[in-house]
N, C-alpha and C positions, 0 to 999 in steps of 0.2 A: 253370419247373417247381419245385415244394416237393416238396422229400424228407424224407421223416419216416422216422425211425429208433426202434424202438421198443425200449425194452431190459428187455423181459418182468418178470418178477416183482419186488418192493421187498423192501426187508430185513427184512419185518416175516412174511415167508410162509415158510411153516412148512416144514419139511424141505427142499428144494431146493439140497442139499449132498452133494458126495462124501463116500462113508463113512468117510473117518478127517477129514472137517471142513474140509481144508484149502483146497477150492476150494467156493465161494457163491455161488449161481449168479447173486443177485441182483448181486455182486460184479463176476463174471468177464463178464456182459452189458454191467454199465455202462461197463467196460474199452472193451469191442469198441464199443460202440454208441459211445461218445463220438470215442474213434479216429475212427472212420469217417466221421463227422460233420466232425471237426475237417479230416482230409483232404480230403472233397467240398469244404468251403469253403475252402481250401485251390489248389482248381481251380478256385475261381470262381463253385461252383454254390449255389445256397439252399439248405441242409441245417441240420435241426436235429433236437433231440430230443424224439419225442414225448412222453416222462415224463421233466421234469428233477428229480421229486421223489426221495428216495430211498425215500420210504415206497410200498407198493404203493399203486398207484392201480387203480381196478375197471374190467374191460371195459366197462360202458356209458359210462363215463367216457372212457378212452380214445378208445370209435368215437367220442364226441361232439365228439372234440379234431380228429380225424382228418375228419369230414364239415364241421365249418366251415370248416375248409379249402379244404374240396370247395368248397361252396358259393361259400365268396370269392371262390377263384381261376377256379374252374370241375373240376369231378371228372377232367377229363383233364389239369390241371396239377398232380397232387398223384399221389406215390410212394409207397407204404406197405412197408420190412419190419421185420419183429419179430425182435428178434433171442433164441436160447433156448440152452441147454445140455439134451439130453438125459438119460435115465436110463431104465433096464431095471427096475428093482427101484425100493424105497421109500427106501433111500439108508441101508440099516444094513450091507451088504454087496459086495462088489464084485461083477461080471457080465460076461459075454463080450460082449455086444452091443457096436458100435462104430460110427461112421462118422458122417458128415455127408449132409444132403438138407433138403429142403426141403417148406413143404406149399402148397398153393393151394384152394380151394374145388373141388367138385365139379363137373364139368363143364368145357366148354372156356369161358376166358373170357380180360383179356386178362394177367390175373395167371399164365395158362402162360406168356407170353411173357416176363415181365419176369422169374419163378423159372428157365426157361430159361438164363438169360443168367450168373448165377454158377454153375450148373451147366459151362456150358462154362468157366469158369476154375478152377473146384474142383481138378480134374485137376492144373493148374498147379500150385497153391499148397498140395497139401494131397497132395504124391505120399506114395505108402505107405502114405496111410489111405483106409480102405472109403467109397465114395462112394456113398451107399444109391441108386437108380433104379425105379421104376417106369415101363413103357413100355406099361401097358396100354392106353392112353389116348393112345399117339401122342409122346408130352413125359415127361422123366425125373421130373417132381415127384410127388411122393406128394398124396394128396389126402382132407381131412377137411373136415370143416363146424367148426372153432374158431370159435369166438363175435367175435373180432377179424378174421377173415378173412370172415366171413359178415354182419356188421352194419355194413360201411365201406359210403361209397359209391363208392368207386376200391379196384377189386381190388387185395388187398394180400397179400404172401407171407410165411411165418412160417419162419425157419430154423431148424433143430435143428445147432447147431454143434459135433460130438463128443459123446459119452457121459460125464458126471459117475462115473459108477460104476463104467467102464471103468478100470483102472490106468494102459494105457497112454495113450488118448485123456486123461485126467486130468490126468496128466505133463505130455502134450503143450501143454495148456490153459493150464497153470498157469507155462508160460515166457515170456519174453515173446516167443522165435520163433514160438511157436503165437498166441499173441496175435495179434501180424504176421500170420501166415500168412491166418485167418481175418476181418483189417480187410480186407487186400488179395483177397480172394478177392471181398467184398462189392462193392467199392471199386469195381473192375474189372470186375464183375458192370454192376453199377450203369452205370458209360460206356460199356458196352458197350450196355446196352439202350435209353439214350439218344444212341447213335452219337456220342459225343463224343470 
């Protein structure tokens, strides 16, 4: 199995920072994604990262990196998540909004199961913050049609890891127990939906 870690936007994208500056999202992604990475191999497993550039690289670019893969190995041996820091606002002010969740394409497919699977560890690793859910649909992930979740050919799940513009999710972000917190929620996620 290839697990690709995605770590959302490059340094070159524009706002995508708490409002006094201090956390970047392009920053604090490459943090978690690389962790995560380095742990999965760690345990043995093939993990790397899907953007090791720091500059952004473009969604078609991406799914393209992501479905040769598909192809090589086969679409049922490749892993896809993306990893994101949220924001409620445009990032000149702070907001209540908070929490972590996850998103998967519309519909059942098998990207509920594999977003599933760090939802059951979230709780663990992430007590005392808001773990967003939606159960409309049977499974707690939230669900949008994003251009990286909807053009892979191996359903792939896109995280929103706390709130940038939240103070205290912000805080939390910006430590390296929140760091932690949020490799290991993955991490765990991840062997768990590969029974390992």
């Amino acid at each position: 199995m290839k697990i690709l870690i995605d770590n959302g936007h490059g340094a070159g994208t524009r706002g995508k920072r708490s409002p006094d500056g201090r956390l970047l999202e392009y920053l604090e992604n490459r943090i978690i994604a690389r962790d995560i990475v380095d742990a999965l191999t760690a345990r043995g497993l093939d993990a790397s990262l899907l953007v090791p550039e720091e500059t952004d690289i473009s969604l078609p670019e991406r799914c393209r990196r992501v479905n040769q893969w598909c192809r090589q190995l086969g679409k049922q041996e490749v892993l896809l998540i993306s990893i994101h820091c949220n924001a409620a606002g445009h990032g000149n002010h702070w907001l209540s909004a908070r929490g972590w969740y996850a998103y998967t394409t519309r519909g059942d497919t098998r990207a509920d199961v594999l977003a599933t699977a760090p939802y059951d560890t979230a709780l663990h690793h992430l007590p005392g913050h808001r773990i967003r859910t939606d159960y409309t649909d049977g499974d707690p992930d939230q669900e949008s049609d994003f251009y990286l979740l909807r053009h892979t050919l191996r359903p792939a799940v896109l995280t929103e890891n706390l709130f940038m513009d939240n103070p205290s999710d912000c805080a939390f972000l910006l430590t390296k127990e929140g760091q932690q917190s949020l490799v290991d929620l993955h991490v765990y996620g991840i062997l768990s939906y590969l029974a390992v």
